[in-house]
C-alpha positions as CSV (number, residue, x, y, z in Angstrom):
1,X,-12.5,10.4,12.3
2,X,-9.8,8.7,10.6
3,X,-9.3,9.8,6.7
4,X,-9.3,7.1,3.7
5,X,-6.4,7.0,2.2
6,X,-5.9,9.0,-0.9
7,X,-5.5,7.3,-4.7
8,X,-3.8,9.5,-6.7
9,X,-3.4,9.5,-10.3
10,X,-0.4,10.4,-12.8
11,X,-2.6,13.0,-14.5
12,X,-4.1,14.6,-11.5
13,X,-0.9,14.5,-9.7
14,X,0.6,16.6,-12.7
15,X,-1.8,19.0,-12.7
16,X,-1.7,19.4,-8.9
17,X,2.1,20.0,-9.4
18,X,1.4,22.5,-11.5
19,X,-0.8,24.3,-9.6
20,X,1.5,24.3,-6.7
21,X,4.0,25.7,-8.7
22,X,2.0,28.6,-10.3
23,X,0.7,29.2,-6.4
24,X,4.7,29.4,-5.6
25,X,5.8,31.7,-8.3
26,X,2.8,34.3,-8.4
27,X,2.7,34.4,-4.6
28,X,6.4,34.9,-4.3
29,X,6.0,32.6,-1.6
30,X,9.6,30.3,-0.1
31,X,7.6,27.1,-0.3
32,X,4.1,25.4,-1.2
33,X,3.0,22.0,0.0
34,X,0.1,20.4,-0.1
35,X,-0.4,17.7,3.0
36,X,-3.5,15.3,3.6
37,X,-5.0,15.2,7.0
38,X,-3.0,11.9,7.7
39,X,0.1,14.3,7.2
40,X,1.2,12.7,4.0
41,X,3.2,15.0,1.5
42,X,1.5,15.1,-1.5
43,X,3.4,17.8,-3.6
44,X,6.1,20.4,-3.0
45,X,7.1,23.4,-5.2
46,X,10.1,26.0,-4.4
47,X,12.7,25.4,-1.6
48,X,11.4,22.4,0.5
49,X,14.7,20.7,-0.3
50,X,16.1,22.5,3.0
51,X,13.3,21.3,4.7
52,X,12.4,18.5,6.8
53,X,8.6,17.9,4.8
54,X,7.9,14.7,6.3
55,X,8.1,16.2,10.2
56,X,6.4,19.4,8.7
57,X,3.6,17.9,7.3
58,X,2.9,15.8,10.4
59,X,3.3,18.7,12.5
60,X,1.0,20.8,10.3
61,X,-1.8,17.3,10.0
62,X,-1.6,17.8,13.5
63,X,-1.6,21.5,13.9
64,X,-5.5,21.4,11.6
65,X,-6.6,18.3,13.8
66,X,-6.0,20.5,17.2
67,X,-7.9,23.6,15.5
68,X,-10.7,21.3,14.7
69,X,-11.0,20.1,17.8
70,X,-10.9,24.0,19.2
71,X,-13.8,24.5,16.6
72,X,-15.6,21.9,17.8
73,X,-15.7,23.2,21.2
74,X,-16.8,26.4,20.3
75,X,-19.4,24.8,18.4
76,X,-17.6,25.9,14.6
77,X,-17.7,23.7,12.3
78,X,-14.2,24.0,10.9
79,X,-11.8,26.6,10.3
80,X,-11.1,26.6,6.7
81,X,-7.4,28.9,7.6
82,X,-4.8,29.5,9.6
83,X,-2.1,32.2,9.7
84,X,1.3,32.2,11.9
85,X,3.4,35.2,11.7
86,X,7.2,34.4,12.2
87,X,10.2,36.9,12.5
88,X,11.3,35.6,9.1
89,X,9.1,33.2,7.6
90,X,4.9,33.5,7.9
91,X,2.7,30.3,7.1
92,X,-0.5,30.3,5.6
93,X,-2.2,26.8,5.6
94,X,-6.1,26.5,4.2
95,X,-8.4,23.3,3.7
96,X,-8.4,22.1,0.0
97,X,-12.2,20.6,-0.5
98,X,-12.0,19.6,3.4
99,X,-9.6,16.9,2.6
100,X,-6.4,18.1,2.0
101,X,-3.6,21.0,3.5
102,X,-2.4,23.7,1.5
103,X,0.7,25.2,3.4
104,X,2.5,28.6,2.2
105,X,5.9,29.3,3.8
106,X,6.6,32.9,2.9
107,X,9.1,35.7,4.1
108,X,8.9,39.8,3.6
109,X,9.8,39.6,-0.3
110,X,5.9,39.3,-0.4
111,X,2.5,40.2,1.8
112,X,0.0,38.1,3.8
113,X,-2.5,39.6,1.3
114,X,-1.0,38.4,-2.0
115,X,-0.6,35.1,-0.5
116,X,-4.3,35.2,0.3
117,X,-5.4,36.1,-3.1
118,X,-3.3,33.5,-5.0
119,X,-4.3,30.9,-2.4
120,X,-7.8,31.5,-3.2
121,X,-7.3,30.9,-6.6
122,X,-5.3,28.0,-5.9
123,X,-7.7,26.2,-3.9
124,X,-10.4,26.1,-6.4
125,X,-8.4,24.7,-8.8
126,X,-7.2,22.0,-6.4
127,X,-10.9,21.4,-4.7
128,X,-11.9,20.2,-8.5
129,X,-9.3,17.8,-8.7
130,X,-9.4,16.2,-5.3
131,X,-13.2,16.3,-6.3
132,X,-13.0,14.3,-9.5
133,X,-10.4,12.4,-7.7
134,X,-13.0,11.6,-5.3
135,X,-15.8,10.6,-7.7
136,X,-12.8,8.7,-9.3
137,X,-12.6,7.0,-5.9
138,X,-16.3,6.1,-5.7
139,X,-17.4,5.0,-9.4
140,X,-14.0,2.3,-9.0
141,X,-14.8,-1.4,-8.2
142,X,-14.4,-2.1,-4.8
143,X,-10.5,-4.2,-3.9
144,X,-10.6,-7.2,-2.4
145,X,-7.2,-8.3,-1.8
146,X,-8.1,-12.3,-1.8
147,X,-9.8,-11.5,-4.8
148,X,-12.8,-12.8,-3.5
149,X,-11.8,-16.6,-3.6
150,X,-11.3,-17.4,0.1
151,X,-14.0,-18.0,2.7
152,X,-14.4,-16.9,6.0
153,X,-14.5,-21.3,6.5
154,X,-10.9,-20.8,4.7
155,X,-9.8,-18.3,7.0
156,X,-10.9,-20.2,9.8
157,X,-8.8,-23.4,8.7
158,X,-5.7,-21.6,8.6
159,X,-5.7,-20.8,12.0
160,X,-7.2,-24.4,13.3
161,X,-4.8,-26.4,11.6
C-alpha cells in the first residue's frame, strides 16, 4: 500500500526537530533521523553531515517494507522495531504512530538500553504530532489543482483538437 504524502508544518516541524535533538543528546546516540515510509528525510539531529541521508533513508524505507512483508507471512501484524548490531556503529529504527521511521545510529559511548528508553519517550512525543498532523490533514479542504473550473468535456477538448 502506497503512503500519502506527508504535509508538514513550520510549527510541527520545529517541535519534531526538537525532539530529535533531545532523543540525540540524552541517548548519546551518533545520529537521529526520522524517515517516512516513502524514504523521505524528514529531520536529522547530530552527525548526519558525514552521511549519505538520502541513500540511508531509502535503504532504511526499504529495510521496514521487507520486515513487513516477513510479518505478514508469519501472520504479524507489524514489527514496531528493529535492532542491527555493527562492529562500530548499532541502529535502532522504531515506527512513529505507523507512519513514520525513527533511526538511531549509535556507537559504544552509550548502550542498546539507554537508546531504548529515550526512544520510547521519543516516540510518544512524535506519535502526537504526526497525529495532530494527521487530523490537520483530514479537517483541510480537499486540493483541486484546476481549482475546480474545468470539465471533464474541457479535458476532453484539449486532446481532440
Amino acid at each position: 500500500m502506497l503512503n500519502p504524502q506527508l504535509v508538514m508544518y513550520d510549527e510541527e516541524l520545529r517541535q519534531i526537530q526538537a525532539i530529535t535533538d533531545k532523543l540525540q543528546q540524552d541517548s548519546r546516540a551518533q545520529t537521529i533521523l526520522l524517515v517516512d515510509k516513502n524514504g523521505q528525510l524528514i529531520a536529522a539531529s547530530g552527525n548526519s553531515a558525514e552521511l549519505d541521508t538520502t541513500s540511508l533513508s531509502s535503504l532504511v524505507a526499504g529495510n521496514v517494507a521487507a520486515t513487513g512483508g516477513i510479518a505478514s507471512l508469519i501472520k504479524e501484524e507489524e514489527f514496531t522495531g528493529q535492532f542491527h548490531e555493527g562492529k562500530g556503529i548499532s541502529v535502532h529504527m522504531s515506527l512513529v504512530g505507523r507512519r513514520v521511521i525513527l533511526v538511531v545510529l549509535f556507537d559504544k559511548n552509550t548502550t542498546h538500553g539507554l537508546v531504548r528508553l529515550r526512544v520510547k519517550k521519543a516516540n510518544e512525543e512524535l506519535t502526537k504530532i504526526f497525529d495532530e498532523l494527521a487530523a490537520k490533514a483530514a479537517a483541510a479542504p480537499s486540493f483541486d489543482p484546476f481549482g475546480g473550473e474545468i470539465s471533464d468535456d474541457d479535458i476532453d477538448n484539449l486532446f481532440n483538437d
